[in-house]
N, CA and C atoms as an extended XYZ file, in Angstrom:
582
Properties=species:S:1:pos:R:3:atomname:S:1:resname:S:1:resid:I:1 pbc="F F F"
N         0.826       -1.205        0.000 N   UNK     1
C         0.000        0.000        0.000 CA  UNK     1
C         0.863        1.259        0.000 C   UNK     1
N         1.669        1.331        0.976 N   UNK     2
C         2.871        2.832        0.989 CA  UNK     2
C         1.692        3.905        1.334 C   UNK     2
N         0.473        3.615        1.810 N   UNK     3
C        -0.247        5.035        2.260 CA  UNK     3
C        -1.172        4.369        2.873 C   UNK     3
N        -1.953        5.715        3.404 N   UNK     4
C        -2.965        5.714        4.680 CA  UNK     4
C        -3.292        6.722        5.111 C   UNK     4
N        -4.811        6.925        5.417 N   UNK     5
C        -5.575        7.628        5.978 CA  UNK     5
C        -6.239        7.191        7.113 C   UNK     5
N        -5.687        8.150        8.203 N   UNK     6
C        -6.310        7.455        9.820 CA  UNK     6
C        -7.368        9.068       10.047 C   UNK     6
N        -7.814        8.649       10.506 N   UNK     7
C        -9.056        9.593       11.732 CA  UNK     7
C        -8.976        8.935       13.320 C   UNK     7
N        -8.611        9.608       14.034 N   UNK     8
C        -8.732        9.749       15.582 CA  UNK     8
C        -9.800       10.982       16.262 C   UNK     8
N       -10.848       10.416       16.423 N   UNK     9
C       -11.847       11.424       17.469 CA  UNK     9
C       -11.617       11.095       18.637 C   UNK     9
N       -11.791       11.638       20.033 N   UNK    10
C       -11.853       11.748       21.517 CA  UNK    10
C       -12.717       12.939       21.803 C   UNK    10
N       -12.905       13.010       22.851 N   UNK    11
C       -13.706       14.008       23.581 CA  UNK    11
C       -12.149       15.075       23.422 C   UNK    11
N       -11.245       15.226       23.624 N   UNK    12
C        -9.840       15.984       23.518 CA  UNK    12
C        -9.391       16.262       21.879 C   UNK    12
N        -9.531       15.388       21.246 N   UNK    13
C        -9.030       15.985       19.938 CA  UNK    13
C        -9.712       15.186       18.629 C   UNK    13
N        -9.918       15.716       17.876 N   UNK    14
C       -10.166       15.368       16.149 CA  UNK    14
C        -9.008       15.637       15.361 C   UNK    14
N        -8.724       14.305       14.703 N   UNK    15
C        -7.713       14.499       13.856 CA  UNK    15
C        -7.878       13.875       12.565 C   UNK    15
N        -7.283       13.977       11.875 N   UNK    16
C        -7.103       13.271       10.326 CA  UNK    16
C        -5.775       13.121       10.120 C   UNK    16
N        -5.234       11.994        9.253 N   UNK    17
C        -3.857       12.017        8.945 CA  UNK    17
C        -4.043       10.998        7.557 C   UNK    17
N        -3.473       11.989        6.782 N   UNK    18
C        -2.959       11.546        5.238 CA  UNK    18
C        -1.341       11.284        5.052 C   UNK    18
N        -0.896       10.238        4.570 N   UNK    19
C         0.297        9.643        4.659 CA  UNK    19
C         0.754        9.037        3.182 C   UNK    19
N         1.418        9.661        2.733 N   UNK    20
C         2.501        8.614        1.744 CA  UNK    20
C         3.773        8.465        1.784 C   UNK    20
N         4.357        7.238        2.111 N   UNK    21
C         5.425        7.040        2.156 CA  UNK    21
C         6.502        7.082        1.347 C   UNK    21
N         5.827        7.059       -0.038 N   UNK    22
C         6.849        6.841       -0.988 CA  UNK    22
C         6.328        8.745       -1.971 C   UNK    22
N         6.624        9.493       -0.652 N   UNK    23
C         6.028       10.983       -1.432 CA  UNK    23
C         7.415       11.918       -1.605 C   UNK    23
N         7.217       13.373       -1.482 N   UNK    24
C         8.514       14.138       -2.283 CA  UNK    24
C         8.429       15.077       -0.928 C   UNK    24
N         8.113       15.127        0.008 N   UNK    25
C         8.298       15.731        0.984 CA  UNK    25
C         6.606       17.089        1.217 C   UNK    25
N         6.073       16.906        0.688 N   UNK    26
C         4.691       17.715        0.698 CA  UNK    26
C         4.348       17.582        2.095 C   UNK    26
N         4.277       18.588        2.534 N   UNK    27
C         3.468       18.488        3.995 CA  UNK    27
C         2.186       20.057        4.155 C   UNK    27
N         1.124       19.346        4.830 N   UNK    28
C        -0.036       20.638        4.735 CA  UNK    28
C        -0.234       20.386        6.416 C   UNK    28
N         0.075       20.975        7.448 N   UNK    29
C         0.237       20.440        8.700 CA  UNK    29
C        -0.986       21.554        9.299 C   UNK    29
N        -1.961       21.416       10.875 N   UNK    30
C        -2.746       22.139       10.913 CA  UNK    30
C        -3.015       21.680       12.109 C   UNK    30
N        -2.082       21.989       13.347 N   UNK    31
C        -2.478       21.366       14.508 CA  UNK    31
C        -3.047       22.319       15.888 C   UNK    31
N        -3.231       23.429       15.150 N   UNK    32
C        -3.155       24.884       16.156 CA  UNK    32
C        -1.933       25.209       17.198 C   UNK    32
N        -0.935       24.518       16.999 N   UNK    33
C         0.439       24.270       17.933 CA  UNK    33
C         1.464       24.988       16.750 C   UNK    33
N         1.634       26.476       16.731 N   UNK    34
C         2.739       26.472       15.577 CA  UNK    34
C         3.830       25.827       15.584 C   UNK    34
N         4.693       25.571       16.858 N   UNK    35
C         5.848       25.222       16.668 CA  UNK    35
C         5.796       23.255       16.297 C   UNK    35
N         4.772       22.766       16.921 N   UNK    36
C         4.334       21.311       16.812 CA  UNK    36
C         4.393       21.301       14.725 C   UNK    36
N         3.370       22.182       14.316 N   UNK    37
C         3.837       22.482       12.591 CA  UNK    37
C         4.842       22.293       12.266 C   UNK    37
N         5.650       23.527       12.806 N   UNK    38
C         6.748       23.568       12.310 CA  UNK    38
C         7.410       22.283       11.705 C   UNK    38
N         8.018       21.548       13.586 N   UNK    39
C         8.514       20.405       13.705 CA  UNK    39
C         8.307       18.989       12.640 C   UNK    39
N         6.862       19.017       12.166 N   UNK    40
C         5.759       18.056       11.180 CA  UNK    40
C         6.428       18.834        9.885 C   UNK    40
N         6.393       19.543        9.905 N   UNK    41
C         6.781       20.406        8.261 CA  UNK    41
C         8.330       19.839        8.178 C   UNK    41
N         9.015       19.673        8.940 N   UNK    42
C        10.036       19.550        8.460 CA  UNK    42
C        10.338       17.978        9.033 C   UNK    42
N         9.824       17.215        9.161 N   UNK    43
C         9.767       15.420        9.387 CA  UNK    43
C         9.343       15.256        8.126 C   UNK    43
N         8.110       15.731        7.181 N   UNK    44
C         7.829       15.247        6.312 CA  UNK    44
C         9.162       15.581        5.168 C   UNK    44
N         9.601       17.118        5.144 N   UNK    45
C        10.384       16.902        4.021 CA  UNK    45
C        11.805       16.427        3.944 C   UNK    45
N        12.054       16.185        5.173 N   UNK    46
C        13.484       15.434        5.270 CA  UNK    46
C        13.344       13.686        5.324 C   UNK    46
N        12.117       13.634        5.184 N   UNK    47
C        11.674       11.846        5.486 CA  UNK    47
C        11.494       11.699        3.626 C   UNK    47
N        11.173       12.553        3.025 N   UNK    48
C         9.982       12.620        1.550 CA  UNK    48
C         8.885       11.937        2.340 C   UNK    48
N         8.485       11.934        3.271 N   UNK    49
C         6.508       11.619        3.382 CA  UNK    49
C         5.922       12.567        3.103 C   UNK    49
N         5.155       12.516        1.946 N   UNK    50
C         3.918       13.535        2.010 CA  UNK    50
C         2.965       13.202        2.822 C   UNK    50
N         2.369       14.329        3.687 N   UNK    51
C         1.683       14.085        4.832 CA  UNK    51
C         1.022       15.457        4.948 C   UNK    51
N        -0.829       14.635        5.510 N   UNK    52
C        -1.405       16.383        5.425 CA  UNK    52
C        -2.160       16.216        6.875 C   UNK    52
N        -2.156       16.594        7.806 N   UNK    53
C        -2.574       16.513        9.083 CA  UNK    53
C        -3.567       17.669        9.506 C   UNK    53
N        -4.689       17.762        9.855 N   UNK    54
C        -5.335       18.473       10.647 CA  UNK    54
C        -5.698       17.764       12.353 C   UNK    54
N        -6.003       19.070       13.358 N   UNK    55
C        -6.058       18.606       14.614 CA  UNK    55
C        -7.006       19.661       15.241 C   UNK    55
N        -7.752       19.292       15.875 N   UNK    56
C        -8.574       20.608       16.180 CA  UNK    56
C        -8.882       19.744       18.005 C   UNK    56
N        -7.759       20.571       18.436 N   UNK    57
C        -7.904       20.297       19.772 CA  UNK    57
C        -8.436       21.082       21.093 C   UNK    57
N        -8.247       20.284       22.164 N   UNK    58
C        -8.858       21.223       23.928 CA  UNK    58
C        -7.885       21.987       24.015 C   UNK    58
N        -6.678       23.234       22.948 N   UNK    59
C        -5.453       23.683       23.075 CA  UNK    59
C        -5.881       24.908       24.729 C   UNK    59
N        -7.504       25.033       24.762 N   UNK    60
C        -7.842       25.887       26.186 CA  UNK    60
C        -7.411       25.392       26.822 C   UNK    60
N        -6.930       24.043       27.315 N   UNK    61
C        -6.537       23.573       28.348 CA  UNK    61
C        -5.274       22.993       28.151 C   UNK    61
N        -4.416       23.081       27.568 N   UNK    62
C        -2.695       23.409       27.390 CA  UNK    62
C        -2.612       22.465       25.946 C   UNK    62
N        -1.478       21.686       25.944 N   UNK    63
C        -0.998       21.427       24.654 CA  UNK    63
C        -0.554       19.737       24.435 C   UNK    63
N        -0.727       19.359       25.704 N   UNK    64
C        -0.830       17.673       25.990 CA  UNK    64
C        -2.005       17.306       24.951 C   UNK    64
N        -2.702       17.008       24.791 N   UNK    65
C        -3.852       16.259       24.584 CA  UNK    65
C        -3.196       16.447       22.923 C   UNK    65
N        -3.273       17.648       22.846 N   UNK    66
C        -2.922       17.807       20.948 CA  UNK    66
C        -1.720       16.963       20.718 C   UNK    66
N        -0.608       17.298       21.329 N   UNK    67
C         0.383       16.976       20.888 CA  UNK    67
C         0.372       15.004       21.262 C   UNK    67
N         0.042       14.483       22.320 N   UNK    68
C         0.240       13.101       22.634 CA  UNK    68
C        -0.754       12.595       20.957 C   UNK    68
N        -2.353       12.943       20.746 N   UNK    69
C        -2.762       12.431       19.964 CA  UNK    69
C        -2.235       12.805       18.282 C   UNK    69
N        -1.596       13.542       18.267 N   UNK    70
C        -1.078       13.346       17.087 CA  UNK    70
C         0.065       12.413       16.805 C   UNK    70
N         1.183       11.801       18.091 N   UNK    71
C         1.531       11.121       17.700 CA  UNK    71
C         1.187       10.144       17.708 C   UNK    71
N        -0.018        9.880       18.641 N   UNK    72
C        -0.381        8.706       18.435 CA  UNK    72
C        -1.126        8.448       16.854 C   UNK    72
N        -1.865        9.401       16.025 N   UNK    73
C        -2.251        9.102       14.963 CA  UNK    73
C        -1.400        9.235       13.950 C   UNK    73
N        -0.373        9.973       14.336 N   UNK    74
C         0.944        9.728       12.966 CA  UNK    74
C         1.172        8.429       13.060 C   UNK    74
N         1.513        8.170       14.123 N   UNK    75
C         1.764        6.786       14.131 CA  UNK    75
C         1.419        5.700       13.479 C   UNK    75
N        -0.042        5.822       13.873 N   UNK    76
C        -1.180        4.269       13.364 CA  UNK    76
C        -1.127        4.498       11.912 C   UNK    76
N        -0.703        6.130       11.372 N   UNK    77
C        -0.875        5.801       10.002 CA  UNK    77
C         0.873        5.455        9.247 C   UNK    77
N         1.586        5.416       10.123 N   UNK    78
C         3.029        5.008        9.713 CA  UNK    78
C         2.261        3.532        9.450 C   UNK    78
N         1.973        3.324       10.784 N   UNK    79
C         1.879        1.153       11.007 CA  UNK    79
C         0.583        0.719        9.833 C   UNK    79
N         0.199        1.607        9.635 N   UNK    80
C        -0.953        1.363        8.147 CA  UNK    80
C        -0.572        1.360        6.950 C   UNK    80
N         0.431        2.506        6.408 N   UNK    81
C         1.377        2.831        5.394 CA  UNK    81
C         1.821        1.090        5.356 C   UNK    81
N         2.639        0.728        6.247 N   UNK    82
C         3.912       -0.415        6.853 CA  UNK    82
C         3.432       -1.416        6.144 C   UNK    82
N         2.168       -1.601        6.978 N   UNK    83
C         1.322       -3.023        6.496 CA  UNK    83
C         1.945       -3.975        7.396 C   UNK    83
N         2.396       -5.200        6.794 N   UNK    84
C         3.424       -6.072        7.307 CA  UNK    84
C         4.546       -5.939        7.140 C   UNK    84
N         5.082       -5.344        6.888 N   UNK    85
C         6.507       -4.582        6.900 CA  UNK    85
C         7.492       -5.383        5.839 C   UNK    85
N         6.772       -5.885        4.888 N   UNK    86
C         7.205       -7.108        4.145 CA  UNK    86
C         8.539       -5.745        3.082 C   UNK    86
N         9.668       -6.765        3.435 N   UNK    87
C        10.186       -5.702        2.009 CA  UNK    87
C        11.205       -4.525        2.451 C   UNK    87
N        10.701       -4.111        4.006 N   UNK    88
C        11.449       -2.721        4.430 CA  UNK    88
C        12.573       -2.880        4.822 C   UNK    88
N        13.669       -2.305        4.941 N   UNK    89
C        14.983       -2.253        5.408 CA  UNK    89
C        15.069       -2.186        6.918 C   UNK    89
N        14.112       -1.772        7.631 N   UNK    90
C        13.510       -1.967        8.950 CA  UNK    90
C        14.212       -0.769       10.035 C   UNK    90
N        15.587       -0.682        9.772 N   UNK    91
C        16.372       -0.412       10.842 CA  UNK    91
C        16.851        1.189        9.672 C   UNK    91
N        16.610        1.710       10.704 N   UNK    92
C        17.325        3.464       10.178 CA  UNK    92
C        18.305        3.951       11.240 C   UNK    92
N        19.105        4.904       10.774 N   UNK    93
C        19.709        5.993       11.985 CA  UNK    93
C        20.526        7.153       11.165 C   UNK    93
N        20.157        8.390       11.926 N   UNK    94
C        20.787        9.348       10.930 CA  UNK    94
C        21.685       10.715       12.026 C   UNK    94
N        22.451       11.396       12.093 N   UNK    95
C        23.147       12.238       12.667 CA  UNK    95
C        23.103       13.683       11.707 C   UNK    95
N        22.335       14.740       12.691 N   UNK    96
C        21.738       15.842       11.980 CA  UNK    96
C        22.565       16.856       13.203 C   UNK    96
N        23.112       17.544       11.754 N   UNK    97
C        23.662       18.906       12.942 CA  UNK    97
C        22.786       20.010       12.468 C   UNK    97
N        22.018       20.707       13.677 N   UNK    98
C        21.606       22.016       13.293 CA  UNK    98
C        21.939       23.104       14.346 C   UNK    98
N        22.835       23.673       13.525 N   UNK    99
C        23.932       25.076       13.615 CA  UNK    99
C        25.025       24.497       14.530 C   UNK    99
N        24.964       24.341       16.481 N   UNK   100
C        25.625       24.077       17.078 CA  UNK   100
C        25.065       22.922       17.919 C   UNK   100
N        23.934       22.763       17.439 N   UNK   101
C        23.594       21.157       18.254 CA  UNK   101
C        23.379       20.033       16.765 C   UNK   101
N        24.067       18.862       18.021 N   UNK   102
C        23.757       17.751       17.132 CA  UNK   102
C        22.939       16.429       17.888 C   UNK   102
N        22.221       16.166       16.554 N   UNK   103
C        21.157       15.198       16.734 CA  UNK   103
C        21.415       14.144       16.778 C   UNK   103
N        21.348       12.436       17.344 N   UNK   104
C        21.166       11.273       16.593 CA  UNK   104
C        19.948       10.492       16.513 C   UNK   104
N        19.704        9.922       15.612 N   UNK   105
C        18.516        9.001       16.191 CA  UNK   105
C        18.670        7.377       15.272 C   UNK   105
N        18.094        6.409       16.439 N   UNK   106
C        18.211        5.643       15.800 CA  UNK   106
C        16.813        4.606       15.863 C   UNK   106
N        16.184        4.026       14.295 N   UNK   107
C        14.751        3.445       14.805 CA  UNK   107
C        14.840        2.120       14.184 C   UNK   107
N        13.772        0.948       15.101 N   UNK   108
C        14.068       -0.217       14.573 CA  UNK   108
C        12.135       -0.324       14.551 C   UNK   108
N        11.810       -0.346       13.129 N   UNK   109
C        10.344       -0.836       13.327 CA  UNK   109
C        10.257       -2.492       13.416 C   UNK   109
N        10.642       -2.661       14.496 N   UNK   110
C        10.644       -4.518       15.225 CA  UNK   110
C         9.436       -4.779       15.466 C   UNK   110
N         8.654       -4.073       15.833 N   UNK   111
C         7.213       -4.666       16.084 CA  UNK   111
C         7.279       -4.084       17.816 C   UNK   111
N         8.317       -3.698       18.291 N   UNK   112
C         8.227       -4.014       19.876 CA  UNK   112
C         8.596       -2.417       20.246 C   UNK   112
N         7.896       -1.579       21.200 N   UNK   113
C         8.157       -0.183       21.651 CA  UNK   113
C         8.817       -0.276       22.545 C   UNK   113
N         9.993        0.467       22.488 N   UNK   114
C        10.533        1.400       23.214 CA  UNK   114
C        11.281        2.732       22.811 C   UNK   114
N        11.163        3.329       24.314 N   UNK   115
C        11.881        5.018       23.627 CA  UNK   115
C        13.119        4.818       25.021 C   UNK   115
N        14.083        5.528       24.118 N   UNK   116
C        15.585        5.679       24.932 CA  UNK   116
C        15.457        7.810       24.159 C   UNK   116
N        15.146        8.836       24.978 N   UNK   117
C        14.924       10.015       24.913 CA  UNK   117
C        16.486       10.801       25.267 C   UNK   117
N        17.198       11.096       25.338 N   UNK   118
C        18.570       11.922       26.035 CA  UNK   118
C        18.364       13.491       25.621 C   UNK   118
N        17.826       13.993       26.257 N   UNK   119
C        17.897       15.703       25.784 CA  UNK   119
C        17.417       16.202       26.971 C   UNK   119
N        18.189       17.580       27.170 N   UNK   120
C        17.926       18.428       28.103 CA  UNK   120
C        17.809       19.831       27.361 C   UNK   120
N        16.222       20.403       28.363 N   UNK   121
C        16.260       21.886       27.197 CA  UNK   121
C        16.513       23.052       28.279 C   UNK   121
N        16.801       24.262       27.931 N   UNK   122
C        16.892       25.391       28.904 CA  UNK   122
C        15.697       26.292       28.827 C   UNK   122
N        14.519       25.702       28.182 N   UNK   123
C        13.498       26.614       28.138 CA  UNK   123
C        12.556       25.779       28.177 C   UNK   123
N        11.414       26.433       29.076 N   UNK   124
C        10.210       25.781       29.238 CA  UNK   124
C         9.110       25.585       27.875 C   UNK   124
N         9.373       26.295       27.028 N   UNK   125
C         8.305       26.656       26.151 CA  UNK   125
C         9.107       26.929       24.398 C   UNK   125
N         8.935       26.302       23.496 N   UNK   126
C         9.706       26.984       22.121 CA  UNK   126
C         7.975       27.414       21.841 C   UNK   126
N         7.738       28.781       21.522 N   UNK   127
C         6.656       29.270       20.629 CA  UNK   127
C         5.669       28.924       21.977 C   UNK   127
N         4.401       27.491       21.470 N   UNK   128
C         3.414       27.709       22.222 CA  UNK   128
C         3.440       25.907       22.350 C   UNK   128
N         4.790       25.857       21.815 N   UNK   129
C         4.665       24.232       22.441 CA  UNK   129
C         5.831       23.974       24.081 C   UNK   129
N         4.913       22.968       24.771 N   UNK   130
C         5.523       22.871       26.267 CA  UNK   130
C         7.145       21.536       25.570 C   UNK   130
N         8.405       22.020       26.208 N   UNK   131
C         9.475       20.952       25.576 CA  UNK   131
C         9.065       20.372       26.270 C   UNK   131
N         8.631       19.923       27.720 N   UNK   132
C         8.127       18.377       28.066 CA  UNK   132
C         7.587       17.117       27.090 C   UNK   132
N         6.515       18.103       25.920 N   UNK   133
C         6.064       17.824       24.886 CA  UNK   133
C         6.615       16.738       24.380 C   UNK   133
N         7.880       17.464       23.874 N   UNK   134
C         8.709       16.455       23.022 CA  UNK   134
C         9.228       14.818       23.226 C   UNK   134
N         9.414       14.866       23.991 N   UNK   135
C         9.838       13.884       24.460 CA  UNK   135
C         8.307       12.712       24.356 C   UNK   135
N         6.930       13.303       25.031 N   UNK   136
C         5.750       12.633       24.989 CA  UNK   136
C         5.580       11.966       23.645 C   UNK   136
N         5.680       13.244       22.610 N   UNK   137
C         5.299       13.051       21.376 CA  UNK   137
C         6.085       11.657       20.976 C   UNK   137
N         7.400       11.423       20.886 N   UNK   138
C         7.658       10.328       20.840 CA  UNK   138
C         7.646        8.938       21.326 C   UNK   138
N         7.416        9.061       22.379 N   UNK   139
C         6.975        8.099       23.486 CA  UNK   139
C         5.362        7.493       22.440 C   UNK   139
N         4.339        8.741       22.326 N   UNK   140
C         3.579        8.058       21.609 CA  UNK   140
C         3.994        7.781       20.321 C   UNK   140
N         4.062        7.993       19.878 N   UNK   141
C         4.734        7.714       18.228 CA  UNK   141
C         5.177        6.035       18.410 C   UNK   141
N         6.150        6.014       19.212 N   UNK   142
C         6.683        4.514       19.749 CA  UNK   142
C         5.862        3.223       19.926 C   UNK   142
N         5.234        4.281       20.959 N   UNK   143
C         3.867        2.994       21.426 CA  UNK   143
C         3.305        2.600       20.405 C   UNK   143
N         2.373        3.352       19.560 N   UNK   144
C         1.562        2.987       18.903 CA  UNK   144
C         2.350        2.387       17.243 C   UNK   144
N         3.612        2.800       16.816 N   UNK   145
C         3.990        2.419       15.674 CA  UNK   145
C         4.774        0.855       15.993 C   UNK   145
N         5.026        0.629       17.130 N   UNK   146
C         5.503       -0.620       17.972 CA  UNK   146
C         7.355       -0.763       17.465 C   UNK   146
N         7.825        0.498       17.752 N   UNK   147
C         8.797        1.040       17.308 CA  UNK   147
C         9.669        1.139       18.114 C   UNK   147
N        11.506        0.938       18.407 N   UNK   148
C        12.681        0.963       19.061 CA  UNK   148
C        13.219        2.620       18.334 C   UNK   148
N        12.431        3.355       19.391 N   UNK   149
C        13.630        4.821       18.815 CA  UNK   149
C        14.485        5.297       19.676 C   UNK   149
N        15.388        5.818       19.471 N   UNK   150
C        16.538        6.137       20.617 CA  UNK   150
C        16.810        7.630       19.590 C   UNK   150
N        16.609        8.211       20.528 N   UNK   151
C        16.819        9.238       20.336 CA  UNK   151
C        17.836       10.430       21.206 C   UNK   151
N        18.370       11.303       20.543 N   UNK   152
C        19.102       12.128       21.467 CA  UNK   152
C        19.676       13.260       21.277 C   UNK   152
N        20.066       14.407       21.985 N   UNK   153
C        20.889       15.653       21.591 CA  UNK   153
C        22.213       15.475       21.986 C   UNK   153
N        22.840       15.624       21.234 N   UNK   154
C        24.417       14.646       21.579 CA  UNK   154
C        25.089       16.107       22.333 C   UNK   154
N        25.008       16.880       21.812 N   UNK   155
C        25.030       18.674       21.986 CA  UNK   155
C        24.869       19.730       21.713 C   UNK   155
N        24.213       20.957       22.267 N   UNK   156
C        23.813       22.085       22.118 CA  UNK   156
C        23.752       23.306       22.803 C   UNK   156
N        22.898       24.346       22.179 N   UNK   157
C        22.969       25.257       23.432 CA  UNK   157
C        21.281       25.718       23.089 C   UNK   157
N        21.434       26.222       22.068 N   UNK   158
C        19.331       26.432       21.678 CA  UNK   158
C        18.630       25.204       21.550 C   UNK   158
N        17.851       25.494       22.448 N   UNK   159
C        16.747       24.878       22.702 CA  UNK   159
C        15.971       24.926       21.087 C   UNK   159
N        15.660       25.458       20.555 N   UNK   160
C        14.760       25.329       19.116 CA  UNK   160
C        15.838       24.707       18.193 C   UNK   160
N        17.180       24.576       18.185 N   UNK   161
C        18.190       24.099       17.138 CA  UNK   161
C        17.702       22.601       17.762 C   UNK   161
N        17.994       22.339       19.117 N   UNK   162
C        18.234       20.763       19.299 CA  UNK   162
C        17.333       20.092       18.877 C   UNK   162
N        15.898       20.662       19.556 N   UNK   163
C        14.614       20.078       18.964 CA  UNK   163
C        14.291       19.964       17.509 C   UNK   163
N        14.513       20.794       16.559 N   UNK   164
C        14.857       20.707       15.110 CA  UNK   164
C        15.652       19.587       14.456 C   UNK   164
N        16.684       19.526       15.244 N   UNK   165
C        17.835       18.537       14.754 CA  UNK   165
C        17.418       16.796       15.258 C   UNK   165
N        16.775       17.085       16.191 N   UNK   166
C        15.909       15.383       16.763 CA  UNK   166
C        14.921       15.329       15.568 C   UNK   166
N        13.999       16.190       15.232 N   UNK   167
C        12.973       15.557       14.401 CA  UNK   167
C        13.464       15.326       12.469 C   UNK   167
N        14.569       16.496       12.716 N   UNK   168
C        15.320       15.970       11.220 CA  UNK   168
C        15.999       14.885       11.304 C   UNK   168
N        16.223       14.462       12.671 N   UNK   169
C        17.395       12.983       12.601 CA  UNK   169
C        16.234       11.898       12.480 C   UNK   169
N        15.185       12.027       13.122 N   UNK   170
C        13.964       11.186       13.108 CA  UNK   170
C        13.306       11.012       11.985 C   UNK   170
N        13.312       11.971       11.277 N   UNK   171
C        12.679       11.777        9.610 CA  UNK   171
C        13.558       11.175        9.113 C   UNK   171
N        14.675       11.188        9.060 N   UNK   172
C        16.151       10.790        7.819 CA  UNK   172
C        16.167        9.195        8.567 C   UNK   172
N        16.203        9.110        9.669 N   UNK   173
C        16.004        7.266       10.400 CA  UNK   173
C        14.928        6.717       10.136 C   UNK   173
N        13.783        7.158        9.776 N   UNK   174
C        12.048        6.577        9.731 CA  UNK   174
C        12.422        6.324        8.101 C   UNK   174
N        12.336        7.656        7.716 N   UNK   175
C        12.618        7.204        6.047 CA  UNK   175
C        13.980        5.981        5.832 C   UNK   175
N        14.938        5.873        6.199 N   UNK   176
C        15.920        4.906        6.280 CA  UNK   176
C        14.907        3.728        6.086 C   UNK   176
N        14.454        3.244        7.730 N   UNK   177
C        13.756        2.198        7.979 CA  UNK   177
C        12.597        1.807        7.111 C   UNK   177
N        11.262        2.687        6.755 N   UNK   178
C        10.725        2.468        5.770 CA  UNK   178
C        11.057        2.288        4.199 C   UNK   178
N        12.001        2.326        3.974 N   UNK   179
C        12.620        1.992        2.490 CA  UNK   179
C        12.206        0.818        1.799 C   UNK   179
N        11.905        0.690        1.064 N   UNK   180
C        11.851       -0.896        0.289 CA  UNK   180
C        13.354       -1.804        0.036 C   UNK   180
N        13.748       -2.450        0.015 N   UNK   181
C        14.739       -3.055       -0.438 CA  UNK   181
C        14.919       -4.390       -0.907 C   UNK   181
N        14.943       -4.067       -2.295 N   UNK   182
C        14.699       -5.194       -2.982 CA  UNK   182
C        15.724       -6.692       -2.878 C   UNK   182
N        16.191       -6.803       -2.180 N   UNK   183
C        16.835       -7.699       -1.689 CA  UNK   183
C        16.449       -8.545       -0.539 C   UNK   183
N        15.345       -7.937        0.508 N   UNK   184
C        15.013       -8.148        1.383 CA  UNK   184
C        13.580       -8.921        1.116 C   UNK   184
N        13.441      -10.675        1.398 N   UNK   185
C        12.594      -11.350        0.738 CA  UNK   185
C        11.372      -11.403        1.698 C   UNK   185
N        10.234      -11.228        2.020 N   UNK   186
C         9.304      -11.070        3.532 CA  UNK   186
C         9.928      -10.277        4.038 C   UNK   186
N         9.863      -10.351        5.209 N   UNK   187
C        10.135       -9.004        6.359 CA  UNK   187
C        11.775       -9.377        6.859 C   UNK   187
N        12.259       -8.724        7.326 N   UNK   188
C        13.663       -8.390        7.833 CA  UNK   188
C        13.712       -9.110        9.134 C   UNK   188
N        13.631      -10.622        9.592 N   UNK   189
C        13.458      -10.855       10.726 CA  UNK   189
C        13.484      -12.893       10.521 C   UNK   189
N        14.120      -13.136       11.362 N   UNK   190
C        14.290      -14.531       11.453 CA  UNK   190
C        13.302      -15.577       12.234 C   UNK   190
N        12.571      -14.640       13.081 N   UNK   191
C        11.310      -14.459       12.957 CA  UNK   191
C        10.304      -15.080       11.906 C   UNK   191
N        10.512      -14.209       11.194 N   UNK   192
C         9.607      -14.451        9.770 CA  UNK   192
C         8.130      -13.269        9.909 C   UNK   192
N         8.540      -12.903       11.472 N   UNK   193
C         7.175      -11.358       11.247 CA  UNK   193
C         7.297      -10.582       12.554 C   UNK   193
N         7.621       -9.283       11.667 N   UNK   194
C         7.482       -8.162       12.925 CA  UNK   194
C         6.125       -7.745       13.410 C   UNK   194
């Protein structure tokens, strides 16, 4: 398939998520969180996912609810895109410097979640997103894509460079891992299924 369309309703948020994996980097992002945009605007074009997201969240009552359910619905539509993961190269990792901080990340879509997070920020807030945020956002992303990400700021000093440089290292490792590779006969696993 290489695409997917998820919808997530709650009493907290409405969302939609349009996904192609095998896209040129198009992103139409719409989460009422500018800097959460931002971050999505630039995962899609350093991944090439074209991806069009709307979110119309409880943002009256802070920025949790938006931000956890979007990764949880990016997610389900990564693991929808995936399918059975028949074919993918599975395992990504990429090292992103932006300006004076540097990023790594590394993802294994195994079927099995966990998050390994390493970043410390000096500001409570980039724009109108909480950095506690960040870290959540992936945590869900993890859970629900049943994903090994390790992620980290190896070093920095701005708080908006480091966070930039995690989600560009995270697009360039996701896109890694989602790749096709024609060499790879069923799924990447001795196993025989992630």
């Amino acid at each position: 398939m290489r695409h997917a369309k998820v919808k997530r309703k709650t009493k907290e948020t409405n969302i939609s998520v349009a996904l192609e994996l095998n896209g040129t980097g198009k992103a139409n992002i719409a989460t009422g969180i500018g800097f959460l945009d931002h971050m999505l605007d630039l995962f899609a074009k350093h991944g090439l996912f074209d991806i069009t997201l709307t979110c119309q969240g409880d943002l009256h009552v802070d920025d949790h609810h938006t931000t956890e359910d979007v990764g949880i619905a990016l997610a389900n539509a990564f693991a929808s895109a995936l399918g059975e993961k028949k074919g993918i190269a599975r395992y990504g990792f990429a090292y992103v410097p932006m300006d004076e901080s540097l990023a790594r990340c590394v993802v294994d879509l195994s079927g099995r979640a966990a998050l390994v997070f390493k970043a410390e920020f000096n500001r409570k807030k980039v724009g109108d997103l909480s950095t506690e945020m960040i870290e959540h956002f992936f945590q869900s992303f993890a859970d629900n894509i049943k994903a090994n990400i390790h992620i980290e700021v190896i070093y920095g000093k701005n708080t908006h460079h480091k966070i930039e440089g995690m989600f560009k290292a995270f697009a360039r490792a996701m896109r890694q891992a989602c790749e096709v590779d024609p060499r790879v006969k069923g799924v990447l696993s001795t196993k025989g299924k992630l």
